[in-house]
N, C-alpha and C positions, 0 to 999 in steps of 0.2 A: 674735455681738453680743448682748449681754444681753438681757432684751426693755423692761427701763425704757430703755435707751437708743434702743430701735425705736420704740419710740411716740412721742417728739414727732416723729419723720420721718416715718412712717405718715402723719397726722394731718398731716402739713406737705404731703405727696407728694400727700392727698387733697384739702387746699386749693387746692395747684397747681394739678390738673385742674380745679376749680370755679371758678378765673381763668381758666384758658384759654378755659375752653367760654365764661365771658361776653364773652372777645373773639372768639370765634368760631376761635381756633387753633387746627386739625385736629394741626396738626403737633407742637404742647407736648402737647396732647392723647395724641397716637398716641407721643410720644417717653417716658411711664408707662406705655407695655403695654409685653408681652411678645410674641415672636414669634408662639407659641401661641398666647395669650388667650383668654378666651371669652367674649360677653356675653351671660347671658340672660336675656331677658322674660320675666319670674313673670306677664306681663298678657295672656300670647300671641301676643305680636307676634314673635316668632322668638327664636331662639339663633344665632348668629353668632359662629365658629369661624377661629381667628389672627385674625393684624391687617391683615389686607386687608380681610376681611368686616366688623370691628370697624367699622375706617374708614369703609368704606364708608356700615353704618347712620348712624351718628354723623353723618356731611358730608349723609346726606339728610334726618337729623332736624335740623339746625343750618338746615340748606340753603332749612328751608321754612319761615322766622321772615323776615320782616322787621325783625324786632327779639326779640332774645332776652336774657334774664337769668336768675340761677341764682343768693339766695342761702339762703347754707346757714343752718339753724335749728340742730343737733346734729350734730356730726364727732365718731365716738366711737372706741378702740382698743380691742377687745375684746378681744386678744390673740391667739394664736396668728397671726400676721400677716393679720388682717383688722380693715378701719376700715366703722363703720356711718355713716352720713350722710343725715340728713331734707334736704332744701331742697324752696325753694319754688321754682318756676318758673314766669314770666311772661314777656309778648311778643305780639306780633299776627303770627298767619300772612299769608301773604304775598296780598296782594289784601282783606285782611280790613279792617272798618272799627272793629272793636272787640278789647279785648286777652285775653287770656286768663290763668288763672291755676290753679294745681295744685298740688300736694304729691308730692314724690317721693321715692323710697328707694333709695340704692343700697348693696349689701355687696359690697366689695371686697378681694379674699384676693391678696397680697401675699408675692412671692420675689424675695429679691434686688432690692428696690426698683423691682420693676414689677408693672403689676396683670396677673395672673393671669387672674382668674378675676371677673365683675363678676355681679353677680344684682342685676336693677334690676326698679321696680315702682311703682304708684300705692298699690298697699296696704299701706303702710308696716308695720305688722304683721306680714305674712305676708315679707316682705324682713327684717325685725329676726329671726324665725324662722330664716329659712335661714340669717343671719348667726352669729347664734349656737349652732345646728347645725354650722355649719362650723367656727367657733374651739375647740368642744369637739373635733370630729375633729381637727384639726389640733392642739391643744396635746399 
């Protein structure tokens, strides 16, 4: 497939997940990886290996919002089949009286229309880095 015709789906594939998560849909969610997968914390919060472990994180970090939202500021295609993505994310943990609010980054590297490989982070910089590290090896 050419790669002008990968990008608007890239870019469409990574909106999806960013609906799912704000309905809280593990399953639309988990049905964009891959068997493999792998997500990992550039913030140290672990790396988590296939889509059991993926699932897992993701349903304990979803898990602990009373109210969670996700949206995106910048969905980018960088090429080599990975999409860069800022959002903001807000919500109140669960028992909490007040909401909270963040900026987050994730690079997701893409085969055959499922996510690979995700490198997520608070320091949107150092996640745009590895994004674009990775589309250079990969192209």
């Amino acid at each position: 497939m050419p790669e002008e015709a990968a990008t608007p789906d890239l870019v469409r594939l990574t909106r999806q997940a960013i609906d799912a998560s704000n309905r809280g849909d593990i399953d639309a969610i988990m049905g964009l990886f891959a068997p493999d997968a792998v997500w990992e914390s550039l913030d140290g919060i672990g790396v988590f290996k296939g889509a059991m472990a993926v699932r897992g994180f993701l349903t304990d970090w979803l898990s602990s919002y009373e109210v969670f939202d996700t949206e995106a500021e910048e969905v980018a295609n960088l090429g080599g089949g990975i999409t860069f993505v800022v959002v903001r994310q807000s919500g109140r943990l669960l028992g909490a009286a007040g909401r909270m609010q963040q900026r987050f980054a994730w690079a997701i590297a893409w085969e055959r229309r499922l996510a690979v490989h995700v490198f997520a982070g608070m320091d949107v910089e150092k996640v745009r880095a590895a994004a674009e590290r990775v589309a250079v090896e990969r192209r």
